[in-house]
N, C-alpha and C positions, 0 to 999 in steps of 0.2 A: 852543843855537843856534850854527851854524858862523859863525865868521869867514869870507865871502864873499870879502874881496878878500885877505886869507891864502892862503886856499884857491885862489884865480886865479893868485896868484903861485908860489906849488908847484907848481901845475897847469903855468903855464906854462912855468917853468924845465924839469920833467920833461917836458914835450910837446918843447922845444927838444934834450935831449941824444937823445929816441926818433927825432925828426923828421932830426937829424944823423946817426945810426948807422944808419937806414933800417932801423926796427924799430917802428914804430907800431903796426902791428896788434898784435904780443905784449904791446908794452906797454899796449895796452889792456886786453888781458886780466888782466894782472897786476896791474895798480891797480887794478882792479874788485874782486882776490882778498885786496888790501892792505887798499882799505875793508872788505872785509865783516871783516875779522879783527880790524881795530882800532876799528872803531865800529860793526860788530854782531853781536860773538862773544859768548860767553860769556866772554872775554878779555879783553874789552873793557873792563870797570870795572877789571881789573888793571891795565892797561896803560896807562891814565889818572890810576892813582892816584899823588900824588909821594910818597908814604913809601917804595914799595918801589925800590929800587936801580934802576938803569937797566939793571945788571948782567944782573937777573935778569928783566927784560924784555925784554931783547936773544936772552938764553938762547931763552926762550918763542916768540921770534918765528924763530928759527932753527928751532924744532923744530916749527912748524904752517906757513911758511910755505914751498912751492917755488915760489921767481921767482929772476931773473937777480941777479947781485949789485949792480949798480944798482938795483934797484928796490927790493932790500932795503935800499940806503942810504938811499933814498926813504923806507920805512917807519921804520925805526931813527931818523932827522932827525925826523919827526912825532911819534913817544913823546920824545923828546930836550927835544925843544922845546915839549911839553905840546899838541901840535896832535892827538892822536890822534885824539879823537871828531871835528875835522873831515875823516876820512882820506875819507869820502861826499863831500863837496863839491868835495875835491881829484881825488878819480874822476870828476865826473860836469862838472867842468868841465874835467879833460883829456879827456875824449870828446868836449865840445864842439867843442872844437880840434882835435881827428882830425877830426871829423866834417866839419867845415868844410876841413881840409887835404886830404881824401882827396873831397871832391864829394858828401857826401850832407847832404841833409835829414832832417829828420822831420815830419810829418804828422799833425797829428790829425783824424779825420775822423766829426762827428756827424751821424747821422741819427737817424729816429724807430723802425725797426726793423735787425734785424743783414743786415747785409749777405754774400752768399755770396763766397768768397776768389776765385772770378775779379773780378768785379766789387769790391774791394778792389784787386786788380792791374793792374786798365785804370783805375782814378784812378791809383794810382804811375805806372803810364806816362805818363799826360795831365799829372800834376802836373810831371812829370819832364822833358819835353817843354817845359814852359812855364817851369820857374825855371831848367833847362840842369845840374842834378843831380839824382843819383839819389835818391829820394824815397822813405823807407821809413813807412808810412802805418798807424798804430793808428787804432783806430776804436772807435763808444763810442755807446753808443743812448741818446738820449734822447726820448722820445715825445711832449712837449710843444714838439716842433718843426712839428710835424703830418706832415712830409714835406719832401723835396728833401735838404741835405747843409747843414751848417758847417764849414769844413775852412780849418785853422790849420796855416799853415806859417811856422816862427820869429814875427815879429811882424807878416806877414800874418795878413789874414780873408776868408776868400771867402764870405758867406755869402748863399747859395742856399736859405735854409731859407723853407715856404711861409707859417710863423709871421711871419718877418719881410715877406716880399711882400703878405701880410693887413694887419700893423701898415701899410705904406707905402700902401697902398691905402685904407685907411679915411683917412692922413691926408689924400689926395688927396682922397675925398670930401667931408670937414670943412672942407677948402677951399673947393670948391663951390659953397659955401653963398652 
């Protein structure tokens, strides 16, 4: 299990030196290429392990890894420091921080059948429209919605679904009474 607030803190140091050099986007990419090498390569239990020299880990990461040579100080720091297997969390919380620096959201959007990619596209509009960023939108069937949409953005919930307007209906009935 990663050290979360570890991982925010590496996240954020590196999001600060990318966000100063006006190089964010590459370094997104590259810490995405860092986690997968050090917590889910087949390198990975190497380069985790503390018996083997740091030496010969450094070697290893030179020789699978092309990024900028900051970001390879990034990586080198996390086998150094025994953080490797949280090199995932460290990715996925500096994307947050892009994410958020650069204006976009993400979207999750449940309905009860798949939806066609325009209609995908005019909710990222609509969503995008209404939180004032650009709004990139997965989407996820679930059939025991009956119908309408659930759609989570950060730690919003809009939910439109016809399972839920049934549930609030019936309670209105039982009221009623």
């Amino acid at each position: 299990m990663a050290n979360v607030a570890a991982a925010r803190r590496y996240a954020q140091a590196a999001f600060e030196l990318a966000r100063d050099r006006g190089e964010v986007s590459a370094w997104r990419s590259e810490v995405n290429d860092v986690a997968t090498v050090l917590s889910e390569s087949q390198l990975a239990p190497m380069l985790a392990d503390p018996k083997i020299p740091l030496e010969q880990k450094f070697a290893a990461l030179e020789r699978v890894l092309v990024v900028s040579p900051l970001v390879m100080n990034l990586a080198k720091l996390l086998v150094q420091k025994g953080r490797s297997l949280d090199a995932r969390a460290v990715a996925d919380a500096f994307n947050r921080l892009a994410d958020d620096y650069e204006g976009i959201a993400h979207a999750e959007v449940t309905t009860a059948v798949e939806l066609p990619a325009e209609r995908v596209a005019s909710i990222e509009r609509q969503l995008s429209e209404r939180f004032g960023k650009k709004v990139i939108a997965t989407t996820k069937v679930d059939p025991t919605i009956i119908g309408g949409a659930i759609i989570r953005v950060g730690d919003r919930l809009i939910d439109g679904s016809i399972r839920t307007r049934l549930k609030l209906l019936r309670r209105e009935l039982e009221g009623a009474r």
